[in-house]
C-alpha positions as CSV (number, residue, x, y, z in Angstrom):
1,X,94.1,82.6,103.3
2,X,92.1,85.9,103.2
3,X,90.8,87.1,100.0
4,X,90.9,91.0,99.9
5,X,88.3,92.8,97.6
6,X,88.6,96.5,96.4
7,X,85.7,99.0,96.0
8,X,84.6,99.1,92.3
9,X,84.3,102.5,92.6
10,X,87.7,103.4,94.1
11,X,89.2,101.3,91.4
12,X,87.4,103.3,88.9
13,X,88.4,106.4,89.9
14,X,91.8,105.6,90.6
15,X,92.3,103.9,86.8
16,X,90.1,106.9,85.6
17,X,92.6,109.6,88.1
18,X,95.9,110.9,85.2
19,X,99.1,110.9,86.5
20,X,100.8,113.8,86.8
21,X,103.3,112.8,84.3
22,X,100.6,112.3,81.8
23,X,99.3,115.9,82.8
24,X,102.8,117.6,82.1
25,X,102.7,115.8,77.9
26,X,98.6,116.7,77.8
27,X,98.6,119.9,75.1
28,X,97.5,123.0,76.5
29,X,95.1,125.5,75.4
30,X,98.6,128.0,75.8
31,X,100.4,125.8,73.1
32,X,98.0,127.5,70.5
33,X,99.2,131.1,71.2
34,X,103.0,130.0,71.6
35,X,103.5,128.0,68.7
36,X,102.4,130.9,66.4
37,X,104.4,133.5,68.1
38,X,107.7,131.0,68.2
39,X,106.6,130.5,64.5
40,X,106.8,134.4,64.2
41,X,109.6,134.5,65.7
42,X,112.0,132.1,64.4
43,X,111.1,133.3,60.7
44,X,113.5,136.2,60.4
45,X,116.1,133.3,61.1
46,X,115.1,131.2,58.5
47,X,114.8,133.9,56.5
48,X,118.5,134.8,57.4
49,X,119.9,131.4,56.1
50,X,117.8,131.1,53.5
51,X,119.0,134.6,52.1
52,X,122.6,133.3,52.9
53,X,122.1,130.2,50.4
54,X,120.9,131.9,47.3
55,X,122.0,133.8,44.7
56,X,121.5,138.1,43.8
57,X,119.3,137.6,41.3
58,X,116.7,135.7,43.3
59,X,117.2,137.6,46.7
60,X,116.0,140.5,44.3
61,X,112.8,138.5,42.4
62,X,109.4,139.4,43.5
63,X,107.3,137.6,44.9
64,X,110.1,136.4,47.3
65,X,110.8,132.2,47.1
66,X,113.1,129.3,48.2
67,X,116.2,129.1,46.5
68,X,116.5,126.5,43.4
69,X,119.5,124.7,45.3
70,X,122.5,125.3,48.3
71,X,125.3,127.6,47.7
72,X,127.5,127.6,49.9
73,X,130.0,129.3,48.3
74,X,128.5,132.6,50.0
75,X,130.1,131.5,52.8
76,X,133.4,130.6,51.8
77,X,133.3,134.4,49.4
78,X,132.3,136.6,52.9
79,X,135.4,134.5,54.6
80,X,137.2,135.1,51.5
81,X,136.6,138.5,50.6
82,X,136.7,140.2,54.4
83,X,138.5,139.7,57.2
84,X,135.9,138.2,58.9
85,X,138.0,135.8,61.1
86,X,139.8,139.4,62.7
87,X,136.8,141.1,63.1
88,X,135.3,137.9,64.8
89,X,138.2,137.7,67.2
90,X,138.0,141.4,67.7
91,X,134.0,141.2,68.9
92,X,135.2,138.0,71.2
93,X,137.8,139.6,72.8
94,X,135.8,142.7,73.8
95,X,133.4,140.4,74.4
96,X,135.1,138.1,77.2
97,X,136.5,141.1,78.5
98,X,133.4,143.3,79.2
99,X,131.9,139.9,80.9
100,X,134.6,139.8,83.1
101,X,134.6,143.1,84.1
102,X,130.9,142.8,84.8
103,X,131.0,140.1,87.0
104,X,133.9,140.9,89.2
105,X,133.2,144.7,89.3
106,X,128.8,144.7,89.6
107,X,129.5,141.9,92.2
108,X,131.3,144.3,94.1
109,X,128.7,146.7,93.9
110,X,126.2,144.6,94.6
111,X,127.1,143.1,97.4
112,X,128.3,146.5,98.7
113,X,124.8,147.8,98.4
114,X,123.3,144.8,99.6
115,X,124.8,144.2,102.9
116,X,126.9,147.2,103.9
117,X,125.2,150.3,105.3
118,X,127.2,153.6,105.1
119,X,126.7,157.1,104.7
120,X,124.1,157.8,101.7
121,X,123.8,153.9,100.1
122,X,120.6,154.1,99.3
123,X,120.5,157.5,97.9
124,X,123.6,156.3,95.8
125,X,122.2,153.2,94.8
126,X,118.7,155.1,93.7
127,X,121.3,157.4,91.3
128,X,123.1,154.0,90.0
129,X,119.4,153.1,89.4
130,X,118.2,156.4,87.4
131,X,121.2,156.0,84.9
132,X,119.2,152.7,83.6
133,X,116.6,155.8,82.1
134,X,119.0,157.8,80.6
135,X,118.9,156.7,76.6
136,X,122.7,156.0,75.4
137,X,122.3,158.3,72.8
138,X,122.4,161.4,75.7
139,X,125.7,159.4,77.1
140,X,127.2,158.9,73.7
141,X,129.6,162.4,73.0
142,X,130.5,162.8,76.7
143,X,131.8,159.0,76.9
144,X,133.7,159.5,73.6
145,X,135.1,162.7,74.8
146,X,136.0,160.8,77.6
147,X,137.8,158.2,76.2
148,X,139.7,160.6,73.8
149,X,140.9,162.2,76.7
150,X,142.4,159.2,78.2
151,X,144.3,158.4,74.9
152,X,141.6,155.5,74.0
153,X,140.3,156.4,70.3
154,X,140.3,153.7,68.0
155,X,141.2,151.3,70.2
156,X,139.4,148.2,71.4
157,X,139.8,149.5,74.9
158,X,137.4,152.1,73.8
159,X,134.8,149.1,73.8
160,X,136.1,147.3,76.7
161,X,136.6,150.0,79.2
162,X,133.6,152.0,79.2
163,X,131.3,148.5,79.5
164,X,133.5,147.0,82.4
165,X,130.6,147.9,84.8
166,X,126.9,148.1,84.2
167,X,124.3,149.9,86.4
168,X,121.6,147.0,85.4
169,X,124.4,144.0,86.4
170,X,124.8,145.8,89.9
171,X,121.2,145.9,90.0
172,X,120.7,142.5,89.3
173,X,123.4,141.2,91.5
174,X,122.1,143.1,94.6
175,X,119.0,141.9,94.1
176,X,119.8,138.2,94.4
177,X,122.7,139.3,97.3
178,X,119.5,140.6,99.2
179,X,117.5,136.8,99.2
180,X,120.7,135.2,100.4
181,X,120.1,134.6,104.2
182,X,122.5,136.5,106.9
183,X,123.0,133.3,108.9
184,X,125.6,132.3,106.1
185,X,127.6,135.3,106.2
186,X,127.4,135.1,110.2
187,X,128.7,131.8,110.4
188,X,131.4,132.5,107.9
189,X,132.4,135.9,110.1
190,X,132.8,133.7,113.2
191,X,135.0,131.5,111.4
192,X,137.5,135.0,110.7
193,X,136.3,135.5,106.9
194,X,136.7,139.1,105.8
195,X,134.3,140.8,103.6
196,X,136.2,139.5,100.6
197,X,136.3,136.2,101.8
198,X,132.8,135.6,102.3
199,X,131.5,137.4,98.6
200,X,134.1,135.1,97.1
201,X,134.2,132.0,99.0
202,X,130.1,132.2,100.3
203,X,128.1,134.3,98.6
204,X,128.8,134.0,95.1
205,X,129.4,130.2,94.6
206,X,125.3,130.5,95.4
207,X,124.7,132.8,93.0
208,X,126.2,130.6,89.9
209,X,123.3,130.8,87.9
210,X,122.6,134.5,88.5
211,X,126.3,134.8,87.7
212,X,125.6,132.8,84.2
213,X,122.2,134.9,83.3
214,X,124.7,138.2,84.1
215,X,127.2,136.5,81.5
216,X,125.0,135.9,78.8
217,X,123.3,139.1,78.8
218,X,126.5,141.1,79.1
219,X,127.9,138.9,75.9
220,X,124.8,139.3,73.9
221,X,124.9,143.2,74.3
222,X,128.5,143.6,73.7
223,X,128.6,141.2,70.6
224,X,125.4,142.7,69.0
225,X,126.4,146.4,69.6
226,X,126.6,148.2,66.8
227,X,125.7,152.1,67.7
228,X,129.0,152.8,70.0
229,X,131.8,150.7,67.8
230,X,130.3,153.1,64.8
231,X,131.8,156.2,67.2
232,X,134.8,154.9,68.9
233,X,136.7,152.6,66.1
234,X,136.7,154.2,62.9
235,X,139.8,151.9,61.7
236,X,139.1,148.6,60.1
237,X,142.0,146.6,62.0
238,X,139.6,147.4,65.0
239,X,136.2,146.6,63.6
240,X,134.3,144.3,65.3
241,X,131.9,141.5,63.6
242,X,128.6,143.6,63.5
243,X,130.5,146.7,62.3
244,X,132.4,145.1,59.5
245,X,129.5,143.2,58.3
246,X,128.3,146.7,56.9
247,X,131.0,146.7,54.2
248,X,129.3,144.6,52.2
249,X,126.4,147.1,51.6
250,X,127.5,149.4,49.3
251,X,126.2,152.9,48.1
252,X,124.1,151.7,45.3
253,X,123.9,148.0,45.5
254,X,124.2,144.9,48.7
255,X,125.4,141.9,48.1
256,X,122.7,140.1,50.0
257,X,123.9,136.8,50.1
258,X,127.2,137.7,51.4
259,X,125.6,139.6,53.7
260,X,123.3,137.1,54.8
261,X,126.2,134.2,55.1
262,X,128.9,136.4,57.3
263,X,125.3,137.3,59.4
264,X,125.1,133.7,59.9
265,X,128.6,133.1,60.9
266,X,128.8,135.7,63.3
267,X,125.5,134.4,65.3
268,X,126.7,131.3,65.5
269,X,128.7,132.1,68.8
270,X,125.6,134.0,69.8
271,X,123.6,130.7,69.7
272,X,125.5,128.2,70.9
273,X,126.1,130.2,74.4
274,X,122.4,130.9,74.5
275,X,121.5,127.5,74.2
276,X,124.7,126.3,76.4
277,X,123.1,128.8,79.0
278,X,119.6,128.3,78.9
279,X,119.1,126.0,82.1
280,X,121.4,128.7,84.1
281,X,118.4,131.3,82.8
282,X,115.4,128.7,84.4
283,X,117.4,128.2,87.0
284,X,118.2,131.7,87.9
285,X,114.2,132.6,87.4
286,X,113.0,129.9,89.6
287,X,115.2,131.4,92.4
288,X,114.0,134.7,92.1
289,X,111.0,134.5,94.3
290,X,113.2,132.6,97.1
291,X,114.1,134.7,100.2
């Protein structure tokens, strides 16, 4: 029987040698910035709920505080006193719909700009391009004289309608249309797919986490919007969340904690997707430098 012996040194250095699992949970220098800034950033939050828990009088005091207990009767006063629940359907509604508008219509696009060449693409696609400079404030009376004209004023099809299409969702869908390889497309045509057939059936069931990161972003913007549903629905039966929230502040006085509580309620959809979401964002990012 043969005895074999190991190199003290080899040993040494393999024992001494991390994993790289142990390298992945070792702190970085990086972690000193970051936990700051997150710390900076997740304060307004807290802030938020613990505005939304307190009573007027100390949302008022001076130097601000924590709140002597929980009162969540705020929350059940902004349900009571507003028609929160409407306005919340309202915001998800227009919501969903301007979503799927943007995937189904900017996938179009995209893929139209990504693989079919006709007569002055690129020069169209630069203009789809430039309207991503133009503020929305420039926009803002020729879309609303727009959609008076089509019989749309103070509607929620006012919302829905004009955001059914984005220039930055076809510009992020042609991107990631461009990193798909032909040889997919070919194989698919030599089977007898159509153009439709292969977005559809080939090209976009790779794209499901740029479609998500499309989703997301197109829900975040719609739901927070504030500036446009100011113009377009005057009426409150067509409010949505972020528009009716601003009844609560009146002309003298805000009642904070109301306020604060129907804020609360109406980010709660806004977090929940985001966090339902976030591997499709990871995902989508780590594909992006793939060709």
């Amino acid at each position: 029987m043969s005895i074999t012996t190991m190199d003290p040194a080899r040993t040494g250095a393999a024992t001494a040698r991390p994993s790289a699992k142990s390298r992945s949970r070792r702190p970085s220098p990086l972690h000193l910035v970051l936990l700051p800034l997150s710390l900076v950033m997740v304060s307004p939050l807290l802030w938020m709920v613990l505005l939304s828990i307190s009573t007027r009088a100390e949302t008022r005091r001076f130097p601000p505080g924590l709140p002597s207990g929980v009162r969540w009767q705020n929350y059940t006063a902004a349900l009571r006193d507003a028609p929160l629940e409407h306005w919340l359907g309202n915001s998800a509604l227009v919501s969903v719909s301007c979503v799927a508008g943007n995937l189904v219509f900017c996938s179009l696009a995209g893929y139209a700009f990504a693989r079919i060449r006709f007569l002055g693409s690129r020069a169209l696609f630069v203009a789809v391009l430039a309207t991503l400079m133009v503020p929305f404030q420039i926009v803002m009376l020729p879309m609303l004289i727009m959609v008076r004209a089509v019989g749309l004023t103070d509607t929620l099809g006012a919302l829905i309608v004009p955001n059914l299409a984005t220039a930055f969702g076809v510009f992020l869908l042609r991107q990631f249309f461009t990193t798909v390889p032909r040889e997919l497309e070919e194989a698919a045509r030599i089977d007898g797919a159509g153009r439709l057939r292969i977005l559809f059936q080939v090209m976009l069931p790779l794209m499901r986490p740029t479609l998500a990161t499309l989703a997301v972003l197109t829900f975040l913007q719609t739901w927070n919007d504030f500036l446009w549903p100011l113009i377009a629905v005057p009426s409150p039966e067509h409010m949505t969340v972020q528009l009716g929230l601003q009844t609560f502040q009146g002309a003298h006085a805000t009642d904070w904690p109301r306020l604060m509580a129907g804020t609360v309620i109406s980010q709660l959809p806004v977090f929940v997707l985001f966090f339902v979401a976030q591997r499709f964002f990871v995902r989508s990012v780590a594909t992006a430098g793939l060709k």
